[in-house]
N, C-alpha and C positions, 0 to 999 in steps of 0.2 A: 767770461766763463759761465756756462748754463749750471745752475744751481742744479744737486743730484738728488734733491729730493724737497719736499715742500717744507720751509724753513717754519721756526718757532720761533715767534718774536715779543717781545716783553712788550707789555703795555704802556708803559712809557718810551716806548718808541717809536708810538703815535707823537704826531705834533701834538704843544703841549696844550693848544686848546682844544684839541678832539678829545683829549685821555679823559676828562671830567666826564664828556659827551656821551664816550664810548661805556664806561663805567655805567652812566644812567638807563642807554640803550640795553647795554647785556641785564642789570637787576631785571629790567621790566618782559627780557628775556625769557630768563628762568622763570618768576612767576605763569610764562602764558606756557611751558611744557606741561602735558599732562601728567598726571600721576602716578609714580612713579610704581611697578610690579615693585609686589615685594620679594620675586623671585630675583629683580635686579640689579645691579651695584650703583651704591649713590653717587654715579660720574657724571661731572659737567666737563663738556670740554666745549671751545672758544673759540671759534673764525671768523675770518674779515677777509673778504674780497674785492677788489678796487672795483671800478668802473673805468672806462680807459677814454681817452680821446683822442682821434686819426690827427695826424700832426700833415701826415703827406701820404699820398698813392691812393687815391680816391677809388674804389671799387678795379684797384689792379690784383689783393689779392688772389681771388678767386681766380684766375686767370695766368698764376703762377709769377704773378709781380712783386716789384717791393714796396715796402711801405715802408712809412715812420710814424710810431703810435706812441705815446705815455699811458702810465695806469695815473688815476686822479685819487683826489683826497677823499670824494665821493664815496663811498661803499658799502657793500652787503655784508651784515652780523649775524652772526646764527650761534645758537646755545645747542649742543647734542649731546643725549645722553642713548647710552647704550639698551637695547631689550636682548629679551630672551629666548624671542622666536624669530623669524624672519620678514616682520614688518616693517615698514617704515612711516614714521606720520610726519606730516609736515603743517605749522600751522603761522602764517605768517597774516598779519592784519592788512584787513580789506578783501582776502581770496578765502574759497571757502575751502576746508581740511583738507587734505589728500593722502589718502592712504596707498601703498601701494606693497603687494607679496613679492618678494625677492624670489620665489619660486615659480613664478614667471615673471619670462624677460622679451615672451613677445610683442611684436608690435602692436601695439593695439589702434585701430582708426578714430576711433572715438576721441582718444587723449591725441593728438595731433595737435601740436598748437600749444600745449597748455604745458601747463610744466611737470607735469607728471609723466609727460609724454619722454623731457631734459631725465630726469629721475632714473626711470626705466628703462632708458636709452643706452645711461653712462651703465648702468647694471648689465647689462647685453654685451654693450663692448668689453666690460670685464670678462663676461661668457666667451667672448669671443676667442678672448687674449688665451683661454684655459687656465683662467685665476679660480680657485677657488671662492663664494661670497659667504660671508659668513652670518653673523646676527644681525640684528635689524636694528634699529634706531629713533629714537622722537628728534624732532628738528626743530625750535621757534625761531623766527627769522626777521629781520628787519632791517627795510631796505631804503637808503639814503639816496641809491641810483635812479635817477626817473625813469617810467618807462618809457617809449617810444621817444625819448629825448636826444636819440644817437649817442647818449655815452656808452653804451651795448650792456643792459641790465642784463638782456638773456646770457652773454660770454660770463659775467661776475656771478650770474647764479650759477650758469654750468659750472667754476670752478670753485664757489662755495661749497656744493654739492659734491664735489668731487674730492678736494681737502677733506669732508666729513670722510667718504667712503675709505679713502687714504688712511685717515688715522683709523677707521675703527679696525679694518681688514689686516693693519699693518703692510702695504704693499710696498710702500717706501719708495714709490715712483717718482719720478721727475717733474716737476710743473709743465714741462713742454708734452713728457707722454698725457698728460689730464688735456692738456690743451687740443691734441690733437683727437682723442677721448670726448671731449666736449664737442668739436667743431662735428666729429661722426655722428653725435648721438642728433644732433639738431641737426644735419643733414638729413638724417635715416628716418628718426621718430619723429621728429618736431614739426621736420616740411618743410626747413628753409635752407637752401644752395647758400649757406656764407661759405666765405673762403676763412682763414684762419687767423689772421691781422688780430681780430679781437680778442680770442682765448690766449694766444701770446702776450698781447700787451695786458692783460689781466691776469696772467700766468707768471711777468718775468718780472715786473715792475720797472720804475723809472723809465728813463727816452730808453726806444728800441729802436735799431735798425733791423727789418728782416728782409731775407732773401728768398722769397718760395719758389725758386728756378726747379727745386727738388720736395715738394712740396711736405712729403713724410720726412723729410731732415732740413727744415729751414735753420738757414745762417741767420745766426742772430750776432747783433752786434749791439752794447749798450752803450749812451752814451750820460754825463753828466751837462748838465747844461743849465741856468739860472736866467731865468726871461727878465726878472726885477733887476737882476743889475743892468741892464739895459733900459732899468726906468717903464717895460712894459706890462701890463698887466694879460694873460691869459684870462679871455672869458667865455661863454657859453651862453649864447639868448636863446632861452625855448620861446617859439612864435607862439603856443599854444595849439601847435596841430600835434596830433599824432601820426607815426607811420609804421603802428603795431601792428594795424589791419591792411598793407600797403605790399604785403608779399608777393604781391601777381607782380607789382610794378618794380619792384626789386630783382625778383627771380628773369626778370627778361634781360637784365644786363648781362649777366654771364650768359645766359640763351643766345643773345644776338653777339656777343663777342666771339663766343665760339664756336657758331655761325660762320663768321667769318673764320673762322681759324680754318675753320676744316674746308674749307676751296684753297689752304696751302698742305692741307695733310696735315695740320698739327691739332693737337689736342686740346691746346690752349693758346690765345695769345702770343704769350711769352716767345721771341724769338721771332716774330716780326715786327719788320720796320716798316719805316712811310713812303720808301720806294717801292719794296712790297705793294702796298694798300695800293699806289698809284699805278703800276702797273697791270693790277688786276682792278681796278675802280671800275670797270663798266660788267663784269663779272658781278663783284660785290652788291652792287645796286638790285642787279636782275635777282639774283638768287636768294639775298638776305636781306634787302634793300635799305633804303636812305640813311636811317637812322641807325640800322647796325654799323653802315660806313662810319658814319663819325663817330659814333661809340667805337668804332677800332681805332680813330683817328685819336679820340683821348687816349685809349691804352697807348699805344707808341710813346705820345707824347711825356704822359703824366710817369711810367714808369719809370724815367730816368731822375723827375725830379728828387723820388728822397735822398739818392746818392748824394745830390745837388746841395741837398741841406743838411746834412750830417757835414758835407764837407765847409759849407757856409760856418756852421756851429765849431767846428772843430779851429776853423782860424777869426773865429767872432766877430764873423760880418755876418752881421741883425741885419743891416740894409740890404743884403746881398738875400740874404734869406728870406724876410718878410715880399720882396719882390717875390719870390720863388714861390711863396705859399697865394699871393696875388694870381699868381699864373696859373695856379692849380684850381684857387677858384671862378675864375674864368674860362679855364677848360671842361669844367663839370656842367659850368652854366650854358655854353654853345654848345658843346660837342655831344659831352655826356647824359647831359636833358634830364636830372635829377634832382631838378629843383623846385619843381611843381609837375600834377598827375594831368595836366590840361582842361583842368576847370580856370575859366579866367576869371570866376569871382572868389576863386581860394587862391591865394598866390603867395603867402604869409613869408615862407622864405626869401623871395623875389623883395618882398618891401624891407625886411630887415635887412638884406645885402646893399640895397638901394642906399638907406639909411645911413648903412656904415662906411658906405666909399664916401658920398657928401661929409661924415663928420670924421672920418677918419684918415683920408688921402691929403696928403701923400708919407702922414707917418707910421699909421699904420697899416696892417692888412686884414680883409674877410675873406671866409668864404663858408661853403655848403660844411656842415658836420656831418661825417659818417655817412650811413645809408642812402640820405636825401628825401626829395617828397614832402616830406613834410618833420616835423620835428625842431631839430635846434643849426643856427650859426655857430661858427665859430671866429672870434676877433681877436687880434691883437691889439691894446689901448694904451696907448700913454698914459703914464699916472696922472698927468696934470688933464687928461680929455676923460678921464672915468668917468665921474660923478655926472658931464655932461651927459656924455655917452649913455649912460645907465636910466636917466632921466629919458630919452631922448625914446630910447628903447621902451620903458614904462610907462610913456605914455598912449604907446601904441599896441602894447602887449601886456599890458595889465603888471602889477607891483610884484615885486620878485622873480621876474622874467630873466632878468641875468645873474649869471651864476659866474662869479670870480671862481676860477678852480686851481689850485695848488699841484703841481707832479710830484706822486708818492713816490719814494723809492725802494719799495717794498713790494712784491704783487700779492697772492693769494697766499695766505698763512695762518697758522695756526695758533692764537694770542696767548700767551702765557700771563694770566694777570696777575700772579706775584713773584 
């Protein structure tokens, strides 16, 4: 059942070694808000936003497919207190302030990219919707999600940001309308074609199954599911690249998918098969050529898997499934071509997959995280190969390069800490 509005959850209902964690990040919080009008009321209020990781359907959202996503233990904190006029400030370490007037909600070219760009965006869609916006806000924030790391920092900030606007406006909306909210505003202002896989899994928490056949009503299905009893450990290698700056090379996958779609008349993907693709294959080539073909060849394929693995999970074959997530990253690596931009002295993804099939086959699996290009793997590790694994990874990608990540079962929320 989709939760009917963005839930309030008590601070010990973080794991219990985040609570200490969490506790230290929000004090250091409050200190960095600025000072408070003394027209204003002295109100703190408290959210946490997961950061999410693609379990299956490799860049099918966008394209009206399904996926399988978790929100992680990763996440973004923000302190907000209420003003008096209609500003908003945002001031999170490492970026410099951002201010922005709720009394305009145009687009502006300038902020494109940036996150004020996320900010003014989700404010617009509320214009959209005919909500009223009401005062304005101070925000301190800090964030546990890396960027360009494919746990999707941008989707955990949009629904950071959006939990704020939620409690202060009182709109009492749905974590899937922010989601959908979110994925507009960074389509529109932001500049980036994602499909919606991320704002849901950071919107609903725990394993999700979605269906975006309807893309403004996705079927959402959650599941419960514990990888450690299974002895496996979920983890995350950042290679050390980034693929913050990588938009062009992202934005062409949905381009050339649905390229392809439209020599069947469709809008998307979704709804063609591989007898399709082979019947028109000499079409395809001419008109959208090589590489959109097998980029259609992954969607076909990849979009059946999460079924595949919801239903693996649901009768607890790990073996049936870690195959399953095998297949998907080898579909991204041949077909989908998202594992490096074709520099062949950057290849950083390519050597940590290399890496993990040698020390990991046949018990566990890899593959591409999220976006691709550059950024993070994702593995599944036997508890008794970790410590190898981790070393193995470290010594190629510098110390703390892997991230053991935990499934929250919570998504974006509003913390009550007493």
């Amino acid at each position: 059942m989709v939760q009917q509005k963005i839930p309030c959850i008590p601070l010990a209902s973080f794991q219990n070694r985040e609570t200490e964690n969490h506790k230290t990040r929000y004090e250091s919080l409050v200190s960095r808000l600025p000072p408070l009008e003394s027209s204003c009321r002295q109100e703190l209020h408290y959210f946490s936003s997961p950061g999410r990781t693609e379990l299956g359907g490799n860049h099918t959202d966008h394209n009206n497919g399904c996926v399988l996503a978790a929100s992680v233990d990763l996440d973004m904190l923000a302190v907000a207190s209420p003003r008096s006029d209609y500003l908003i400030s945002l001031a999170s370490e490492g970026y410099s302030p951002i201010r922005i007037d709720l009394r305009d909600t145009s687009f502006k070219i300038e902020e494109r990219g940036s996150p004020a760009s996320i900010i003014r965006g989700l404010a617009a869609w509320l214009t959209h919707k005919g909500m009223q916006i009401g005062h304005g806000f101070d925000i301190a924030m800090d964030s546990r999600v890396p960027a360009g790391s494919g746990l999707s920092s941008s989707a955990a900030f949009e629904l950071l940001i959006a939990a704020i606007f939620d409690d202060m406006g009182k709109y009492e909306m749905s974590p899937i309308d922010w989601a959908i909210a979110g994925q507009w505003a960074e389509n529109e202002y932001f500049g980036k074609p994602c499909g919606l896989m991320d704002q849901i899994a950071c919107a609903e928490g725990g394993i999700v199954f979605i269906d975006l056949y309807e893309p403004g009503k996705p079927k959402i299905e959650k599941l419960t599911y514990d990888f450690a009893s299974n002895g496996l450990i979920l983890a995350i290698v950042n290679t050390g690249s980034n693929h913050e700056d990588l938009t062009i090379e992202y934005s062409d996958i949905p381009k050339e998918m649905k390229c392809v779609a439209d020599l069947f008349g469709r809008p998307a993907m979704r709804g063609i098969e591989k007898q399709d693709l082979l019947a028109k294959l000499s079409d395809i080539r001419i008109r959208c050529g090589d590489r959109a073909l097998l980029r259609a060849w992954h969607f076909v394929h990849e979009n059946s898997r999460p079924v595949k693995m919801v239903e693996a999970l649901n009768r607890n074959d790990i073996s049936a499934y870690l195959s399953i997530v095998n297949d998907s990253g080898r579909s991204s690596w041949h077909y989908l071509q998202n594992i490096h931009t074709g520099n062949p002295h950057q290849q950083s993804l390519s050597i940590a997959l290399m890496l993990s099939e040698d020390l990991l086959s046949p018990e566990g699996a890899w593959r591409v995280h999220g976006g691709g290009f550059a950024g993070s793997i994702q593995a599944y590790v036997p508890e008794s190969r970790f410590p190898e694994f981790t070393e193995r990874m470290e010594t190629v990608f510098g110390e703390g390069c892997v991230q053991h990540i935990n499934i929250r079962p919570f998504g974006v929320c509003k913390v009550l800490m007493h």
